[in-house]
C-alpha positions as CSV (number, residue, x, y, z in Angstrom):
1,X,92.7,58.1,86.3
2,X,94.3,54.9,87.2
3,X,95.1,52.4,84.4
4,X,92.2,50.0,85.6
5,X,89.2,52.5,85.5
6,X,87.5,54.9,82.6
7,X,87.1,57.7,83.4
8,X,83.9,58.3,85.2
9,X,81.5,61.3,83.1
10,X,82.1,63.5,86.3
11,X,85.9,63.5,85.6
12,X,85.6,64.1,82.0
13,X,83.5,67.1,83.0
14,X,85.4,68.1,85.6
15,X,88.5,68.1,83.3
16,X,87.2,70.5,80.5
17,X,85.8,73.0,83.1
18,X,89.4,73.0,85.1
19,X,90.9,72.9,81.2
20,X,88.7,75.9,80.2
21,X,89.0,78.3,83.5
22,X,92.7,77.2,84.5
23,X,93.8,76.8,80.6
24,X,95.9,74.0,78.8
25,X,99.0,74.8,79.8
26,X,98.4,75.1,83.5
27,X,96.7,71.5,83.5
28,X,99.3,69.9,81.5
29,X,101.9,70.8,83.9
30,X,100.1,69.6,86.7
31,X,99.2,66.5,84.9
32,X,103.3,65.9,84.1
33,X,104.2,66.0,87.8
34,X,101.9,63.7,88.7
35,X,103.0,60.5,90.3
36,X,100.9,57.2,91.9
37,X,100.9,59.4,95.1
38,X,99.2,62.3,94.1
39,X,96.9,60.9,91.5
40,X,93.9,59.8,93.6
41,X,94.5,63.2,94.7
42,X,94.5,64.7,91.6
43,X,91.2,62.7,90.4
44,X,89.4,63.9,93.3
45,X,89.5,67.5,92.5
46,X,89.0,67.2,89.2
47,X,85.5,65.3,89.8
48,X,84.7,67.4,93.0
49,X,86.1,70.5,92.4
50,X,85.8,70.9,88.5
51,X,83.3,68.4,87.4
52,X,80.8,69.0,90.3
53,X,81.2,72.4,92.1
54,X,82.5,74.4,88.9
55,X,80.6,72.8,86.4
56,X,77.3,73.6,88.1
57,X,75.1,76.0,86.2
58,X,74.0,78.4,88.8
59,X,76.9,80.6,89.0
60,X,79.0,81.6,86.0
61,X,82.5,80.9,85.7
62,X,82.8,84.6,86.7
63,X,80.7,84.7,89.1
64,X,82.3,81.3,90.9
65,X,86.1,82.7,90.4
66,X,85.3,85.4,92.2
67,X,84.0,83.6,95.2
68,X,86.8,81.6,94.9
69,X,89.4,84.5,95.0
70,X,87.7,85.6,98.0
71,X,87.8,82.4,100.0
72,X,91.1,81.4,99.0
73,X,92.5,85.1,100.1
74,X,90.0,84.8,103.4
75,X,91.9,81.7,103.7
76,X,95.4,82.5,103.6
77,X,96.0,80.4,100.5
78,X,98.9,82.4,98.3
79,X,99.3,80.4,95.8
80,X,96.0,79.2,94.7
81,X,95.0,83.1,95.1
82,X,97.8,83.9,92.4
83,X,96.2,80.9,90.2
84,X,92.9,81.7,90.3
85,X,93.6,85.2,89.4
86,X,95.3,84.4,86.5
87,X,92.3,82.5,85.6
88,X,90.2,85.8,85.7
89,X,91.7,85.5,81.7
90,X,89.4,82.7,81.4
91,X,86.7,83.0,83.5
92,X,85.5,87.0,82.4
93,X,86.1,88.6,86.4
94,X,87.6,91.3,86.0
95,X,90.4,93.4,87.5
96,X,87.1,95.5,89.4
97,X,85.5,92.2,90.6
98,X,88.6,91.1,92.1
99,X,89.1,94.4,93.7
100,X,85.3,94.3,95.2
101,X,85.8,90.8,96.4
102,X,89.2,92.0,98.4
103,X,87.0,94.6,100.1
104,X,84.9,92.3,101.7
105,X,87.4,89.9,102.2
106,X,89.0,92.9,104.5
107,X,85.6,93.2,106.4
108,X,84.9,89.8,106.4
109,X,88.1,87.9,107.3
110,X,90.3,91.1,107.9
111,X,92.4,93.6,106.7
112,X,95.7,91.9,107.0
113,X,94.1,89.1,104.5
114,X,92.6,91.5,102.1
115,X,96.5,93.7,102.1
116,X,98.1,90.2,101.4
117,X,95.9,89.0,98.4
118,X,96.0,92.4,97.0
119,X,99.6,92.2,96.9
120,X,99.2,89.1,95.5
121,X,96.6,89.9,92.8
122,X,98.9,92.9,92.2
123,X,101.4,90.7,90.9
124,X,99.7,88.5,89.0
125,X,98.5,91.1,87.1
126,X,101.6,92.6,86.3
127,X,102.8,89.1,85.3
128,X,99.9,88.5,83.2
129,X,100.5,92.3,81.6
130,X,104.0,91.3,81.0
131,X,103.1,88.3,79.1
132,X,100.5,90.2,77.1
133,X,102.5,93.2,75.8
134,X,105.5,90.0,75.0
């Protein structure tokens, strides 16, 4: 937030969701390369994104990561794919969600999108195995 404002109780929200489903780590990085030019950025997802969408209690955490994967990978969007599958860790989809989310992906937006994001996926998952058995 910038120094002049409290935080508002949608971006305190929004920051334990994003903490909870992305983890600690991954926020504090972002929150280290942060500069004056991408923190109004920064504070908009984290009220819009996080404390809004995601913390809404319709959908699980499971059930809204793996709508997420599925746009993201509809979309094209690599790197946000790979993060949001690592975040399966925290959010309870599992490997078999993510796999039946990239199916319809492959009807839905096409087969090229659906190979990509399972390549993707594959990866991350061998990453996050990697880390595991370390």
């Amino acid at each position: 937030m910038n120094e002049t404002a409290s935080p508002s109780e949608r971006y305190r929200q929004g920051m334990a969701t994003r903490r909870a489903v992305l983890g600690d780590a991954h926020v504090d990085r972002a929150a280290a390369g942060e500069t004056g030019f991408d923190r109004p950025f920064q504070e908009l997802i984290t009220e819009a994104a996080w404390g809004h969408v995601w913390s809404r209690p319709t959908l699980t955490k499971r059930e809204r990561s793996i709508v997420t994967i599925a746009l993201l990978a509809a979309l094209g969007q690599d790197e946000e794919v790979a993060m949001h599958v690592r975040a399966t860790a925290n959010t309870g989809a599992t490997r078999d969600d993510i796999c039946e989310a990239l199916l319809h992906v492959a009807i839905y937006a096409g087969v090229p999108a659906a190979n990509h994001a399972i390549k993707i996926a594959k990866q991350a998952f061998a990453q996050m195995d990697a880390e595991k058995a370390a």
